[in-house]
N, C-alpha and C positions, 0 to 999 in steps of 0.2 A: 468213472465217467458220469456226466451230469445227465440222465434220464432225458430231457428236454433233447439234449443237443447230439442225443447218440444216431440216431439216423442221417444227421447232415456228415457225421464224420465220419462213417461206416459209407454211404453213398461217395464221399469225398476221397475217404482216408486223408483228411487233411488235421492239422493239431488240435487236439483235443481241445487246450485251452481258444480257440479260435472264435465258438461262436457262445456266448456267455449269456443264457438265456436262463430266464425266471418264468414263476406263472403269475399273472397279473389277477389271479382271484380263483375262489373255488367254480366251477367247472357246471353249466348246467344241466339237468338230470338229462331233457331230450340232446338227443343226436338230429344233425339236419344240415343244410345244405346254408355255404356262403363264399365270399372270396377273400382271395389277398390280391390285391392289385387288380384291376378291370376285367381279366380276362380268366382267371386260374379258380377253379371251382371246387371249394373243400369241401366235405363231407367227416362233421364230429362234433363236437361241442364248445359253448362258447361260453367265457367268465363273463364277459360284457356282448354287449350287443345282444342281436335276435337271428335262428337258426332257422332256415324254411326247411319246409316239410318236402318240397317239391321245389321242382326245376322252373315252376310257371313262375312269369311278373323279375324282380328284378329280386337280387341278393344284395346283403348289406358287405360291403369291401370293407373290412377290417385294417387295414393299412395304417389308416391315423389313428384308431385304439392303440397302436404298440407304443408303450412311451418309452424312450432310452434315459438311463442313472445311468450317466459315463459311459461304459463300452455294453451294459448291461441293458439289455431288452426282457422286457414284459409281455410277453406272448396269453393273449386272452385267449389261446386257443393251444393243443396238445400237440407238437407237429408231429411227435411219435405216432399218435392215435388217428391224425388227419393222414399221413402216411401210407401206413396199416389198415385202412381202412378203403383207400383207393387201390392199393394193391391185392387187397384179400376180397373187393367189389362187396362189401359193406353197405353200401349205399343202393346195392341193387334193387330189393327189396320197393324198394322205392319209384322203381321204375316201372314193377310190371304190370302191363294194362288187361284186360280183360282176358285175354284171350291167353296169355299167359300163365296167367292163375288155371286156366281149365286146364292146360298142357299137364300142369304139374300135378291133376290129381292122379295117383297114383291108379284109377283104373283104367283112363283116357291114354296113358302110358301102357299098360301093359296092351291092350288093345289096339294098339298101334305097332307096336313090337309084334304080337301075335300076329297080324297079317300084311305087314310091309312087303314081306319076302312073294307074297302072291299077288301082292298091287300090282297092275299092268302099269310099268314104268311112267307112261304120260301122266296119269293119274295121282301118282306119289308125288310126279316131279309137281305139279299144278299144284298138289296138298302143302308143297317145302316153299314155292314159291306166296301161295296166296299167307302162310305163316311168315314172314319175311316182307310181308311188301309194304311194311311200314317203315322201312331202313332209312330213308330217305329223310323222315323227321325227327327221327332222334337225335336230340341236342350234344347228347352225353354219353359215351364219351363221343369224345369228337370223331368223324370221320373224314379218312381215311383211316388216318392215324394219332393216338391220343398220346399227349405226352404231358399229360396235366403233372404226375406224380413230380418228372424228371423239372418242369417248371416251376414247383412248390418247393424243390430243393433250392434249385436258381435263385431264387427271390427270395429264402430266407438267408443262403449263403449273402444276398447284396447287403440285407437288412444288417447283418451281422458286422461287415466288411466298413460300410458306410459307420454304424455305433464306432467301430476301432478306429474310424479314420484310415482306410488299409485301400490303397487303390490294385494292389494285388495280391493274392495269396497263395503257396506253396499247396500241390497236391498230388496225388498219385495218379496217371491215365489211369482210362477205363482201360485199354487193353495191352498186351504184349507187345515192346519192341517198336511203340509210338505207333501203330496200327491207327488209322482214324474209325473204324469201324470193325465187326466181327462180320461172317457172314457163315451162317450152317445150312445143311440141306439135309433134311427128311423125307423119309417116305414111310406113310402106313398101307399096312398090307393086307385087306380087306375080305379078299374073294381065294378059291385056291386059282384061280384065274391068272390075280394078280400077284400070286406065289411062281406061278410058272412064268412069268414074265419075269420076273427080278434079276435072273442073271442079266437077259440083253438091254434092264435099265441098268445093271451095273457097267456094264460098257459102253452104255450114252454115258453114265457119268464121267467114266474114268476117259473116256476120249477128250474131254474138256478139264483134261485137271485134278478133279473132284472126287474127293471122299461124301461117303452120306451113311445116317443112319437110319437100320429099317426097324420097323415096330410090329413084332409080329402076333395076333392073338392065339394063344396059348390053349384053348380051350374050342371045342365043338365046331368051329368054321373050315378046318382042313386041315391035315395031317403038318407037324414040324416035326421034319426028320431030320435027324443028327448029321447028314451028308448037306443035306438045307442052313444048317446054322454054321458048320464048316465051312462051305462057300462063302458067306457073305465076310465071315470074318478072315480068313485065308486072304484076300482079297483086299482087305485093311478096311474092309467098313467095319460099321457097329453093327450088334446085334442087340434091341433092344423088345422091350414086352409093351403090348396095345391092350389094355384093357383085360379083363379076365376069360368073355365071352363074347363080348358087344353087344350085349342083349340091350343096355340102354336102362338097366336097372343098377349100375354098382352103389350108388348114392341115392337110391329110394328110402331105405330104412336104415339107421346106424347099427344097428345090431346084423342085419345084415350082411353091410358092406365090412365090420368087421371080420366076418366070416369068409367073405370074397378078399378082402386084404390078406388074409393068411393065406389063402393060396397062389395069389399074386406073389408073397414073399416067398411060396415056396419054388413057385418058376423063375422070381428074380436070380436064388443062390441055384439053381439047379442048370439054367443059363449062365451064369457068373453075368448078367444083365446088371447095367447100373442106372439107367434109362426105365420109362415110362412117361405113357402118355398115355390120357383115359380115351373110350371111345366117345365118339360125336362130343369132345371136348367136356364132360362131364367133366364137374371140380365143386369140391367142397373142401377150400383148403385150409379149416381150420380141422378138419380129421386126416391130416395128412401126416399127425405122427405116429397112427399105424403101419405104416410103409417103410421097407429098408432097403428103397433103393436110396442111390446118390442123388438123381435130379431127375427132375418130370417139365413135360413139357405141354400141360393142359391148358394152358391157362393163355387165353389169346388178348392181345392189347388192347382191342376194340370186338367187342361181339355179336354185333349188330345180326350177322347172319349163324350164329350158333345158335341151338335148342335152347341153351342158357342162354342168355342175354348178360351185358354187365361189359369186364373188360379190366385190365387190370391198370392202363392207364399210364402203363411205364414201355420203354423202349432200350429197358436192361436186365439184367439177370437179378434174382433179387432173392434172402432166403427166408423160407416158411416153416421156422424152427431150424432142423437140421436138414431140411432138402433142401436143395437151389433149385427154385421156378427160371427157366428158360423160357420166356413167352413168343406166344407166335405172334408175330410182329405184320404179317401181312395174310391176305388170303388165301385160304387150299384154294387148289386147282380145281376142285369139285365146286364150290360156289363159284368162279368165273366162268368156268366153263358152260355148268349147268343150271345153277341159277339165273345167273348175268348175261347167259347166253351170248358171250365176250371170248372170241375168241383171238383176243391180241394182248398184249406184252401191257395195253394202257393203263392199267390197273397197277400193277404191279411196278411200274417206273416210276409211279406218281409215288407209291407208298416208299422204294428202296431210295428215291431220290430228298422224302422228307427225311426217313432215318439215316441218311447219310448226313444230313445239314446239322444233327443230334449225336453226331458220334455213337448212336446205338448199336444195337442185335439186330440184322437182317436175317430172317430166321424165314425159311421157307418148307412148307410141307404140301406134299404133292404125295398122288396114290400111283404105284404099278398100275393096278383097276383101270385107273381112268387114263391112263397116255398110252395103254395099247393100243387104239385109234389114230391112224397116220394124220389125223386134221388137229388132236389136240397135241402127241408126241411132236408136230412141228414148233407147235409155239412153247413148248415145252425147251426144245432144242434152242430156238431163240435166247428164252431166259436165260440160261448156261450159258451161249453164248456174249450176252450180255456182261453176266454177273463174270466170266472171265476175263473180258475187258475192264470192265472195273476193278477188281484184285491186280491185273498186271500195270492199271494208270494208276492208281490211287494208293493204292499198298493196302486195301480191304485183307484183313487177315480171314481166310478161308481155313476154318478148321472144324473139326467132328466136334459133337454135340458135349462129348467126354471130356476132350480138350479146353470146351471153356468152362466145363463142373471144375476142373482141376487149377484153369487159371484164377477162376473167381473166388474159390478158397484159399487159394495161397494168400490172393491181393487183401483179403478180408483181415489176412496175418501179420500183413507188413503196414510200417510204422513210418514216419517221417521223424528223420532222427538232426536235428541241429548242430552243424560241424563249423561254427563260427559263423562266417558269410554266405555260405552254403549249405545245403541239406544233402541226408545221405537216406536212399531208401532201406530198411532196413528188411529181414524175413525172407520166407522160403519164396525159393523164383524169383529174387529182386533183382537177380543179373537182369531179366529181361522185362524190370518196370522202368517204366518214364517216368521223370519227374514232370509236372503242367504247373501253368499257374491261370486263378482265373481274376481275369483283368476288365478293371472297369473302365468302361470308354460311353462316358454319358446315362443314356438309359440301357445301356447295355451288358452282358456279359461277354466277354471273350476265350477262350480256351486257347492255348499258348505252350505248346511243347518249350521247356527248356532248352532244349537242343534239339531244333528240327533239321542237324544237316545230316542226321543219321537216316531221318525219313520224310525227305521234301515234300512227297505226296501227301504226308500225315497233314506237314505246319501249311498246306493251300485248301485244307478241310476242317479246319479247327471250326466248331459252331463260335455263332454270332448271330444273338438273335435280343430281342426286347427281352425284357425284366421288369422293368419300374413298373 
């Protein structure tokens, strides 16, 4: 497979030979900020043109640098790299402004961990809020919801489609069974508080339908007892691992966190855990191949209100070597509730209703901790019932965090295979893939089930949104 074009067919799974890209010159030394098309903001390097350093004043739109020889495009830019670099937040670095840089020096951290736990609650909340209340003007990624990565596939797919003269093209759904959408549900488990609570949040759930999985820390915050991890799996949830300690240090030092990764692998097999999430969303996922779990779920889409700041910019499941990142696609409960001091569904409609338009991962994580109080468990209760209505109109496939680690490897295996006038999907779990095609309709892309009489609700949810 051509280097260039592996990302769009790995995202697509559509024929290799499909998108027939070259590089249109060597590559220059700075990384920096530009677009393709008016709106979609890359972060990498450029053979031609000029890279900004920052987000301020205007970026140069690369679009007319790409020249086509026949079906073949000259990309002055890596889309591998430009990729990989918006989902591994590459570009962060970039972002962060004064007050950020102090968070991160490593005494200002520990000194905050050392006495959070005896902050009079107002005080910490006013310390999380006055850190936070620049959220408002960050350009990048976008908020609510950033879907820049999934748009940069879009629009090189068109680039590609238009060189072949291809007004449609042959591809695998994103999800099982023509599903327009995934939708999972989490909960970390914070306090022994919100240990004692878990059973009767498993009974909110299951009263609405719903499996979920819980993340529990392993170490010094409360006892995990063997009758505690029974439960939650007896019961058909997950049992996954939250960080080592939550001290708020796994990713201060690499030789460290080394050290804290080995024991994390040694509760991952000691659990039979195939799940992880870091605590206060801590990620640094280029050291994520000391880890032997299956998938992690650190890594949130927009980060505006994390410790980390950044965002991965996607609204699908994606991998970082051998783990699959599952991103959190919308807000904890702990930032609406107590940041945003929001205590209604509005948040949260706006974001499930954008990633619906995107066929993505509705991926929700919420605390035991925090919905033991009958004023946030109500709107808690809402969501569910919400996100129920929608799985029963829409055909949203509702499954455990596990279930989509194991659809998105198989799909990463299957093949579009050429049966004359037809295509046949090929690989493990292809009973339950979709054949799509994506269709040009002006400045548009289309998404287009093959055969949507299998799942109507899928073919009346297909995206349609600008490209050019």
């Amino acid at each position: 497979m051509n280097r260039l074009n592996s990302s769009l067919i790995h995202y697509y799974r559509c024929e290799e030979a499909l998108a027939r890209f070259t590089s249109a010159g060597e590559l220059s030394a700075d990384e920096g900020y530009f677009r393709l098309g008016p709106d979609t903001v890359c972060y990498g390097q450029l053979s031609v043109g000029q890279v900004a350093r920052s987000l301020e004043g205007s970026l140069e739109d690369v679009t007319a640098r790409i020249p086509a020889n026949g079906s073949v495009l000259a990309l002055p830019f890596d889309p591998v790299q430009v990729v990989e670099n918006l989902r591994r937040e590459k570009y962060e670095p970039s972002l962060m402004p004064g007050r950020e840089r102090i968070v991160t020096y490593e005494w200002v951290g520990k000194l905050y961990y050392l006495v959070r736990n005896i902050l009079p609650d107002a005080l910490r909340l006013g310390m999380q809020r006055a850190y936070f209340s620049d959220w408002k003007s960050r350009p990048f990624p976008a908020w609510p919801v950033d879907f820049t990565a999934d748009t940069f596939h879009e629009q090189t797919l068109l680039l590609a489609m238009r060189a072949a003269n291809l007004q449609r093209v042959p591809f695998i759904w994103f999800w099982p069974e023509g599903a327009p959408n995934c939708f999972i549900l989490t909960h970390d488990v914070e306090t022994s508080a919100g240990r004692d609570f878990t059973p009767q949040l498993m009974d909110l759930d299951e009263s609405y339908g719903f499996k979920a999985s819980y993340q529990v820390i392993p170490q010094n915050r409360y006892e995990v007892s063997d009758a505690f991890v029974q439960e939650i799996r007896s019961r058909g949830f997950e049992f996954n691992i939250h960080d080592l300690n939550h001290d708020g240090h796994l990713y201060k030092r690499r030789e460290e966190f080394l050290r804290r990764a080995e024991q994390i692998n040694q509760y991952v097999h000691r659990y039979r855990a195939r799940g992880f999430r870091a605590g206060a969303m801590y990620r640094i996922q280029d050291w994520y191949d000391a880890y032997e779990f299956s998938y992690d779920m650190s890594v949130p889409n927009v980060a505006h209100f994390e410790p980390k700041r950044g965002g991965c910019c996607t609204v699908f499941p994606y991998f970082v070597g051998k783990i699959l990142e599952l991103p959190l696609t919308t807000c904890q409960d702990y930032t609406i509730f107590q940041i945003l001091g929001d205590y209604s569904l509005d948040l949260w409609m706006k974001q499930l209703d954008l990633i619906a338009q995107r066929n993505g991962l509705m991926s929700i994580l919420t605390h035991p901790d925090y919905l033991i109080g009958t004023r946030s468990r109500k709107v808690y209760e809402a969501l569910l019932s919400h996100m129920r209505h929608r799985v029963d109109t829409e055909g949203v496939w509702a499954a455990l965090p596990g279930d989509v680690d194991r659809w998105w490897r198989a799909r990463s295996q299957m093949k579009l295979v050429s049966r004359g006038d037809d295509w046949e999907i090929v690989g493990p779990e292809s009973e339950r893939a979709h054949l799509a095609y994506a269709v040009i309709q002006g400045d548009r892309l289309v998404y287009e089930l093959a055969d949507p009489t299998s799942r109507e609700a899928a073919a009346r949810h297909m995206s349609c949104r600008p490209t050019g």
